[in-house]
N, C-alpha and C positions, 0 to 999 in steps of 0.2 A: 881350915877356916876357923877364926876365934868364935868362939859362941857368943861373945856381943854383936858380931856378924846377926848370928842366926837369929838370935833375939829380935831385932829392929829388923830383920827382913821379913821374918815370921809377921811381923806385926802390922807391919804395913801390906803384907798380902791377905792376910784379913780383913782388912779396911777397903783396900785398893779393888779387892776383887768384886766386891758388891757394891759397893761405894764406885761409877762410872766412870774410873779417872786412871782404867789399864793398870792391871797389878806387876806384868809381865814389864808392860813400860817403865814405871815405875821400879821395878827392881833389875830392870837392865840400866838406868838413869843413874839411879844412888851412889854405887859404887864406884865409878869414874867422879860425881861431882861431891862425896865428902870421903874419898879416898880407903872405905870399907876394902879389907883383904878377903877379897872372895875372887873363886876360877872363872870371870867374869867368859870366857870364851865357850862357845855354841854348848859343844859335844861335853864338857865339865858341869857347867854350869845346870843345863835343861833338867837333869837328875835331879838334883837339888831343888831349883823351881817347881819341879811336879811333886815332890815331897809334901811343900809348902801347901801346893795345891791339891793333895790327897785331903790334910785336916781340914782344908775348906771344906770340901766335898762331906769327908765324914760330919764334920756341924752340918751342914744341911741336910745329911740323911737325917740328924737327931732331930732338927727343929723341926724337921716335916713327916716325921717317923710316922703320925696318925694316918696322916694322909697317900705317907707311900704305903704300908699296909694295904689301905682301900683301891690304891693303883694298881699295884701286884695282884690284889686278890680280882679287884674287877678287869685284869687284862686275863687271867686265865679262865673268871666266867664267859668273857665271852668267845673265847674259843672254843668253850663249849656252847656257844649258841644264846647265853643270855646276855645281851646288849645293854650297861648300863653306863651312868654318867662317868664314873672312875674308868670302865673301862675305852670307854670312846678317850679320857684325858691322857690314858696310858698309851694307846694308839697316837696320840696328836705329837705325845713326848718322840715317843719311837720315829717318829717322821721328821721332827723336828733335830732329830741328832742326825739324823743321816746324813744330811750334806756336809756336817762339820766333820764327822769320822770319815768319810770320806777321800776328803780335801785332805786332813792332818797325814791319813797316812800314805797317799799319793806323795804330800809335797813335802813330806818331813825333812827328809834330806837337806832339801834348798830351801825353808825356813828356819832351819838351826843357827845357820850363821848373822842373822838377824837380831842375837840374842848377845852380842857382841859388839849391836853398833847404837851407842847411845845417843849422839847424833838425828837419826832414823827413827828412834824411840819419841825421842822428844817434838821433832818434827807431826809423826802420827797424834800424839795427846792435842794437839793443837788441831788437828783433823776430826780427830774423835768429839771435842768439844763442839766443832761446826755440824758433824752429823748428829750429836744431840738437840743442835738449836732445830734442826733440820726435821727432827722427830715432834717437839714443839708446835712448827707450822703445822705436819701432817695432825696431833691431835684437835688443830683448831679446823683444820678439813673435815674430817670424821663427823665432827662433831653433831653432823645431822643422821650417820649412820654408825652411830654406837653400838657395838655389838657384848654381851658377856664371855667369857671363858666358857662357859659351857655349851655356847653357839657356833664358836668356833669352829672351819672346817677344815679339812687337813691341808687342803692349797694354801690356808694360809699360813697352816703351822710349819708347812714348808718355806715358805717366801722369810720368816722369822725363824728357823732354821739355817737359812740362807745369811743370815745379817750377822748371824753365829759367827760365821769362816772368819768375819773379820777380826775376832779375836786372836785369831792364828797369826797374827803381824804385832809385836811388841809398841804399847802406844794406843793400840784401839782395843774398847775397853768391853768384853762380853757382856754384861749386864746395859751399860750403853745403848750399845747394838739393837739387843734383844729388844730390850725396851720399846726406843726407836721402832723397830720392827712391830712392834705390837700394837705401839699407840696409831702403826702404819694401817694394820689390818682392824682397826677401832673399839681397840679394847682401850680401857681408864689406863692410867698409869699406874693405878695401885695391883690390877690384875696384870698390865704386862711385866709389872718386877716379880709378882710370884710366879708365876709363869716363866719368866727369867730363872728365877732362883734354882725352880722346877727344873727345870730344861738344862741348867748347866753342871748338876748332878750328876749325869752319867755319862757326860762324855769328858769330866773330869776324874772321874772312876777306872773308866778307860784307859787315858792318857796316865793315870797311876802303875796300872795293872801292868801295862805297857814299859814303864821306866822304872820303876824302884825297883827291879830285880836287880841293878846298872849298881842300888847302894850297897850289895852284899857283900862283906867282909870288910865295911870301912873303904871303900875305893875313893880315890882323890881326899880320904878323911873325912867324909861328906856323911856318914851315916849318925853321928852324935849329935852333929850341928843339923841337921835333916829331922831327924826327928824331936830336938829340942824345936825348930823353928815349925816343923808340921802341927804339935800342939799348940804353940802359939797363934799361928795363923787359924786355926779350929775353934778358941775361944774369941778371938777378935771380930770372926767370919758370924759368929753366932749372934753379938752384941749390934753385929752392921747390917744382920739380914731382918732381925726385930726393930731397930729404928728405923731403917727405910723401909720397911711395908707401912709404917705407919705415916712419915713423913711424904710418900706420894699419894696416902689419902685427901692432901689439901695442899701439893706442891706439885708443879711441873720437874720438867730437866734446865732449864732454862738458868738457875744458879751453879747447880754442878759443869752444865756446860759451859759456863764463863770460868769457873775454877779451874776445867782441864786444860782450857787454852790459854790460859795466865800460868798453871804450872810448863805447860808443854814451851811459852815463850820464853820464862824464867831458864827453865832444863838446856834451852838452843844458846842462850847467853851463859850461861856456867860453863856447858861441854866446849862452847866455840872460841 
């Protein structure tokens, strides 16, 4: 893979992945419609994708380093018996990953090939976009039962847990989802994107742990272009997860979701 590959993939998975508009979509799209030489097929390519998605993950360890500190440390006060706010938030995360670990590693096999149909991709970001408008309504439902992050109970961290999986289909977009989900169970927008942010941390830590052994010794030549593109996408991921917590302080999803469906309709006109 050239490393101007890796460069502009790295960078748009930084952007793409916090920013609702499917990072995975988005970089199964690219490559078919401005002809980038990358192992565009399942079992090549997904390696390389989690790379991307590890320095996401690490940017968001760093940017929330205070806080994960106080999650780790108040998940193992309360195993020993002291019950506090970090460690109930630690608890809500852990519940909250479970249905996507899950699902990924049940249906891994028959979602690989997925990662190869840019068609499907583009299709889903136009889907993605509807379930954000969708999230929209639900926060104007809520809106008499507003709840905060720290009210939060674990049925609901499941149900938004649940809206997770659909990240696992190239096209719909994890933070999206999550969101969606959040603003579902009547948290603000500005909490259901940290809370996003939060929650997409370790089950991208996972899906790392799980696939970069796949880069050792250079395999398919993916380990230079991997880690030039996994730094990249770690500074971009950093610069996107500080403007959006700020801009859903006084924004809905409601322009990002007309963006994903104007990309996802642009994407079906180029591939088709």
């Amino acid at each position: 893979m050239p490393l101007l590959s890796a460069v502009v993939l790295g960078i748009i998975q930084g952007f793409a992945e916090l920013f609702p508009f499917s990072s995975l979509g988005l970089l199964v799209i690219l490559p078919h419609v401005v002809n980038l030489h990358v192992p565009t097929q399942g079992a090549r390519y997904l390696p390389f994708l989690v790379a991307l998605h590890a320095g996401t993950a690490i940017a968001l360890l760093l940017l929330f380093r205070h806080e994960w500190i106080r999650i780790v440390r108040g998940w193992f006060l309360w195993l020993k018996g002291q019950h506090t706010a970090d460690g109930k938030l630690a608890w809500l995360l852990i519940w909250g990953t479970i249905p996507t670990g899950l699902v990924g590693l049940v249906f891994k096999h028959f979602l690989a090939p997925l990662f190869a149909q840019p068609l499907l991709a583009a299709l889903f970001l136009v889907v993605n976009g509807l379930i954000m408008f969708m999230g929209d309504k639900w926060y104007q439902a809520q809106r008499q039962h507003r709840v905060s992050l720290d009210h939060l109970g674990v049925g609901a961290a499941i149900k938004i847990g649940l809206f997770q999986i659909l990240a696992l289909i190239p096209g719909l977009s994890r933070s999206g989802a999550t969101i969606t989900g959040g603003v579902g169970q009547g948290l603000s927008f500005e909490e259901s994107a940290h809370f996003s942010f939060l929650l997409a941390t370790p089950i991208i830590l996972a899906a790392s742990i799980l696939e970069l052994p796949k880069l050792h010794g250079g395999l398919h030549g993916l380990l230079m272009p991997s880690l030039i593109g996994g730094i990249l996408a770690g500074i971009t991921a950093w610069l996107s997860a500080r403007f959006l917590l700020r801009y859903f302080r006084i924004h809905n999803l409601a322009q990002l979701a007309a963006i994903s469906v104007a990309v996802g309709v642009i994407g079906i006109i180029l591939i088709g």
